[in-house]
N, C-alpha and C positions, 0 to 999 in steps of 0.2 A: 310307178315307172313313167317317166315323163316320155311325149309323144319323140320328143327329139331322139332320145336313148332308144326307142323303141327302134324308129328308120334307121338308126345307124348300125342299129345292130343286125337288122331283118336285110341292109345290104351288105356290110360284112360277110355276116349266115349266106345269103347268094351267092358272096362272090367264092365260102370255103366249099361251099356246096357242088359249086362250076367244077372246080378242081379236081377235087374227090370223082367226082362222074369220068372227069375225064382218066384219072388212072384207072377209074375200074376199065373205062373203053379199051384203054392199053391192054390191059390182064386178057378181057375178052379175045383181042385179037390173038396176044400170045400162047393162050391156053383154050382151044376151045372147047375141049375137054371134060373142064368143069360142069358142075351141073349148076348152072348159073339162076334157074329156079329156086335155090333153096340157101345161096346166103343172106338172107335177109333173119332178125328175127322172129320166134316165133313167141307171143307170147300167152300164157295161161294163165285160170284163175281169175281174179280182176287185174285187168293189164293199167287199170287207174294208178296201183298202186305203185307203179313206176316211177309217176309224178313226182314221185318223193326226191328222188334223183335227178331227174330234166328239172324241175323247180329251184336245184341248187344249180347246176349248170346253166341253166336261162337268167339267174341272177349274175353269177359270174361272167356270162357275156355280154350284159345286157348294161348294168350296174359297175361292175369292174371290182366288184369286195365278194368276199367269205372264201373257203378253201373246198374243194372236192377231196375224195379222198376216196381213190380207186384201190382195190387189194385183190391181186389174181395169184392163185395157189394153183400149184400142179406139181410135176414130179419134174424129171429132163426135158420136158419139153419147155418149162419154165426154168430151170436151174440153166440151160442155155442162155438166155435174155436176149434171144435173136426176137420173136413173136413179138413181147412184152416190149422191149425198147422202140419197136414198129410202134402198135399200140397207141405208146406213151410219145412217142415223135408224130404219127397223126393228132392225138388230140390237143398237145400242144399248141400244134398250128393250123387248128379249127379255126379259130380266132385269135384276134391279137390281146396278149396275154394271159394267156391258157400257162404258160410255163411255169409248177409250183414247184416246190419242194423236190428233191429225188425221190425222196421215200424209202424204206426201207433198204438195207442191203446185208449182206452176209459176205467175210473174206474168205470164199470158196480155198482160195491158194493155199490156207492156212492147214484146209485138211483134204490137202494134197490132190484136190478134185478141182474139175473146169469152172471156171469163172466167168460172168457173162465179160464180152470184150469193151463194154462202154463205162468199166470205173477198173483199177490197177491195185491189187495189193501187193506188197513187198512185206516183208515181217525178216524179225533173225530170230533164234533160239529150235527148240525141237518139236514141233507140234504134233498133235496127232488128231485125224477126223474122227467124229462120231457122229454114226447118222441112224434118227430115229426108224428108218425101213430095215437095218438090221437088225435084226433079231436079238443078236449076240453082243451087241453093244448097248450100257447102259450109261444114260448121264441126264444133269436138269436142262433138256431139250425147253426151247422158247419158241418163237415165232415161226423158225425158220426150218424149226424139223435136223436141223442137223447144230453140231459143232463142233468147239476145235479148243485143245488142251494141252498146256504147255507145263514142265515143273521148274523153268528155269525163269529164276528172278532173273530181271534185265533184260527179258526178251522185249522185241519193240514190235510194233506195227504203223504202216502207214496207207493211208486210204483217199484215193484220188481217182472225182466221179466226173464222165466227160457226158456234157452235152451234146448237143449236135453242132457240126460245121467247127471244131476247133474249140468250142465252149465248152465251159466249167459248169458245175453243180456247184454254187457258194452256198454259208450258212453260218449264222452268226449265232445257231445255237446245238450240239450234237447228243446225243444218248449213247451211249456205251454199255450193251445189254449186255452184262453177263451172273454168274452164278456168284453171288453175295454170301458170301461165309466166312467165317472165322479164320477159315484155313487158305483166304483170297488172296492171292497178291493185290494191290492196289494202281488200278489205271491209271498214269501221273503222264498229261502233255509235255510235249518234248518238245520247246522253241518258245519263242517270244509272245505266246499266246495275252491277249488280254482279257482277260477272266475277269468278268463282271459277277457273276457269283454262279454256287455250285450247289448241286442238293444229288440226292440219293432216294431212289423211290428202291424199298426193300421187298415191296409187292411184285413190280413188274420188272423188276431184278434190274437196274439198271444204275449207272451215274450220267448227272446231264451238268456239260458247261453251259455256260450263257456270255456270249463276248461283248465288246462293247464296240470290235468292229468285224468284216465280214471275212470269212477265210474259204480259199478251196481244196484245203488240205489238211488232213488229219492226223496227225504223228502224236504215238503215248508209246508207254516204257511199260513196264510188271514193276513195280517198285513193292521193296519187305522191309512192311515198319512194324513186325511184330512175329516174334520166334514161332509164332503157332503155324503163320503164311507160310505155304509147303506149294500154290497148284494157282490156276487161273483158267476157268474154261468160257471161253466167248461164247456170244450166242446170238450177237448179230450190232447193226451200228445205223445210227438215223439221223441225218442230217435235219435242220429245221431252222427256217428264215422269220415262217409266222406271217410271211405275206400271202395276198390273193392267189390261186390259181390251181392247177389240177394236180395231185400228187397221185404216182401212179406206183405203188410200193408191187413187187411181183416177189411170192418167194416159192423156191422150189427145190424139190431133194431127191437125187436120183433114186429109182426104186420106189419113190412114196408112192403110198397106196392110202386110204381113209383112214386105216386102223394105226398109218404109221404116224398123221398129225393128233390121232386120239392118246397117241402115247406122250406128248411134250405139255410137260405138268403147268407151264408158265405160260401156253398161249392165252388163255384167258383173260390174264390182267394185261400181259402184251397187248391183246386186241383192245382193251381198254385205253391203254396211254395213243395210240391212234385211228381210235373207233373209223371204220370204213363203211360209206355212204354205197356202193357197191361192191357186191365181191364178184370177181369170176374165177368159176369153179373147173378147173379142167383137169381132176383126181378119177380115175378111173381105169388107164391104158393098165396100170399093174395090179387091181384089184382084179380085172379081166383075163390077164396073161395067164389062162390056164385052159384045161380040158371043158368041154360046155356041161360037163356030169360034176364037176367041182366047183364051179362058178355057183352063189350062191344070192341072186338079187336080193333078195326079203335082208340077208344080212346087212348086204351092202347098203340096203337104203338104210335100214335100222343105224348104220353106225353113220352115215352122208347125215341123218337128222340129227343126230347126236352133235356133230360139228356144226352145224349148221345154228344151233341151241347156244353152244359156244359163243359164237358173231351176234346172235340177237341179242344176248346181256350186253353186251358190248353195246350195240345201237340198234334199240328197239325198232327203228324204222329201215332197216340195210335193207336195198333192194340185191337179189341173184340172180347172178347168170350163169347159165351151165353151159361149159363145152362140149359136146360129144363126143366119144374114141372118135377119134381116126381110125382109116381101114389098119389091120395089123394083120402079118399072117404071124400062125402059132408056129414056136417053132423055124419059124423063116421056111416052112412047107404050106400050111393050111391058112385061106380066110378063115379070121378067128369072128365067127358069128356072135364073140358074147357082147360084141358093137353091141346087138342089135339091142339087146338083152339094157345093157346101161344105160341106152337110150331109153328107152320106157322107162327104167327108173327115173331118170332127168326130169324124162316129162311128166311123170307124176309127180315130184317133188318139187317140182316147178309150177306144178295145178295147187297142191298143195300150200305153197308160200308167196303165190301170186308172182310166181319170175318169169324169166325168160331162159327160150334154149337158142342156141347156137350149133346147127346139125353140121358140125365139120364132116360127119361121114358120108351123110348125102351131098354136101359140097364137093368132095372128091370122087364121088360117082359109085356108093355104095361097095358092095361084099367085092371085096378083089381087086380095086382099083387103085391102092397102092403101089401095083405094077405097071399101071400106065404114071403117075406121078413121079416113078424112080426113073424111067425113061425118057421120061420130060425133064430130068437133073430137078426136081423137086423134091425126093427122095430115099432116104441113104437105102445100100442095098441089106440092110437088114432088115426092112420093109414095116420098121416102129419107127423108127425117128425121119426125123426131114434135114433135108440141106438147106444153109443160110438163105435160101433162095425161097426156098419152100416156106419155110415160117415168115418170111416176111411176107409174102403173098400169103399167107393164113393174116398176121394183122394187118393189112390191107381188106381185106374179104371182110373182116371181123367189126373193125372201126366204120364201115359204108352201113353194115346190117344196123349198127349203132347210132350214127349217124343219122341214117334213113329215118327210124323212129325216134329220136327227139326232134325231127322234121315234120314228121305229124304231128307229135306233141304241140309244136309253136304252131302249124298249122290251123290245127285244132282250134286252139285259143286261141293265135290273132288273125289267123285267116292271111297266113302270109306263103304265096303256093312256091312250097321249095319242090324242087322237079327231085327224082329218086331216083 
């Protein structure tokens, strides 16, 4: 790294750093609430092993080449993509040219469930949801935990990802995940596409174009070139440019719980076709959502490693971060105490894999304080989920803790004092 790249980036970093401070100053004044002791992260284990991660990110700002490759899994609190769009709009504009790829997506609309509001699906023919937290529904579940199954050749889909400020998500290359079989209708572009070439990976179930110029819209048909084609079931869709910068893929499925991504036969090689340099982990509100005498930690961790085992074939060196519950009452009567209980698993499995936590529960001020949050319009009054307001003040909160420590990391090594 030449000294020049070095300054330019160490003012840059100053000047995203300035910023940052000052919204949380905002947050403070508006909320003083919070327990502002405890968003920062925490980390266990050898916290060295982080490096892996700020070494790709210190290149990418520093350098201006390679891709980051962030993957945050959760249940409605991620299938929203209120948090996760924060997140990925902070680190965006950390620095100039942070903006990568969109990354993953899933067309929620198709199985008849909420969709995050920063990309639009439209579709025609009869779909129907299928989502791996139901018990009673079976199907080849992929990345996404859930999908969506049509019997009618001719149906379309169209898929269209916004950026921030009126901007697009372009991509000059797409994947089209779904369930590869005999019995498949065939995903055929609709419009004047320029198809540079096309291949099929039968591993991570998918078809991929490759254009020869860039587009920010995605329209295909079910097209039947063969009497046996009866069905088509999606399983998610990935934009890809192949240039520098941070892809922040979020997926999530109402209801999920650990045991419900342990059920989708396909994440494995999915995680393979775009290995993820960090994951954050925030699977737990619904494994927790019960009486404290059924709550069963030893399980929970048991099957959190198991997934976890999953993402290291994928890339041996994935740094984790765990989210903590949020306060919940059970019930919408009781502080649900088995917080407290996840947490400690977190943090063992976090001592354990060298990660980091993320205590959202002591950030909103421990057992019960999802009642002053809903009072504050942070909060919906079912006392589990948050209002638009609320999750984006969780990735704001989330991104500074994040922030903060790849700030010591460069500290560290260039001895450049960014303020926290």
């Amino acid at each position: 790294m030449s000294k020049f790249s070095q300054l330019i980036g160490s003012f840059l970093l100053l000047w995203a750093f300035q910023g940052s401070a000052q919204d949380i100053a905002k947050h403070k004044r508006d909320y003083p609430f919070i327990n502002w002791e405890a968003h920062q992260l925490e980390f266990y284990g050898d916290s060295s092993t982080f490096n892996v991660f700020f070494e790709k990110l210190e290149q990418l700002i520093f350098e201006g080449y390679g891709q980051v490759h962030i993957l945050h899994m959760g249940g409605s609190h991620v299938q929203a993509g209120t948090m996760s769009r924060q997140m990925r709009e902070n680190l965006h504009e950390f620095a100039p040219g942070l903006q990568g790829e969109r990354g993953f997506m899933f067309p929620y609309h198709l199985s008849k469930t909420n969709n995050p509001y920063d990309y639009r699906t439209h579709y025609t023919g009869n779909w129907e949801g299928l989502r791996a937290p139901l018990r009673k529904h079976e199907a080849a579940w992929g990345l996404a935990a859930v999908a969506a199954e049509t019997r009618d050749s001719g149906a379309t889909v169209t898929l269209y990802a916004n950026a921030k400020d009126g901007k697009t998500y372009n991509f000059n290359q797409v994947r089209i995940y779904y369930e590869i079989t005999p019995e498949s209708y065939i995903p055929t572009l609709i419009g004047d596409y320029k198809v540079a070439s096309k291949r099929v990976n039968n591993r991570a179930q998918y078809v991929e174009y490759f254009f020869s110029q860039t587009y920010d819209t995605l329209r295909f048909y079910l097209e039947k070139t063969d009497s046996m084609q009866n069905r088509f079931l999606i399983q998610g869709v990935q934009y890809l440019t192949g240039e520098p910068g941070i892809t922040y893929h979020s997926i999530g499925a109402n209801g999920a719980s650990v045991p419900s991504y342990l059920r989708c036969e396909f994440l494995p090689e999915q995680l393979e076709s775009m290995p993820p340099d960090l994951v954050i982990f925030g699977i737990g509100i619904n494994d927790a959502n019960t009486s404290q005498a059924s709550f069963n930690p030893e399980a929970y961790q048991a099957q959190y490693r198991t997934l976890m085992e999953f993402i290291r074939k994928a890339n041996p060196d994935v740094n984790f971060l765990f989210i903590t519950n949020n306060d919940t009452y059970y019930n919408k009567k009781y502080p649900n105490p088995n917080a407290i209980k996840v947490r400690e698993v977190m943090r063992d499995l976090a001592a354990e894999y060298n990660g980091a936590v993320w205590d959202l529960f002591e950030v909103m001020g421990g057992l019960g304080s999802c009642v002053v949050w809903e009072k504050a319009g942070l909060a919906k009054s079912d006392r589990i989920h948050f209002t638009p307001d609320g999750y984006k003040l969780q990735g704001d909160l989330m991104f500074d803790g994040l922030r903060t420590a790849f700030g010591n990391y460069l500290n560290h090594k260039f001895s450049v004092k960014l303020e926290p």
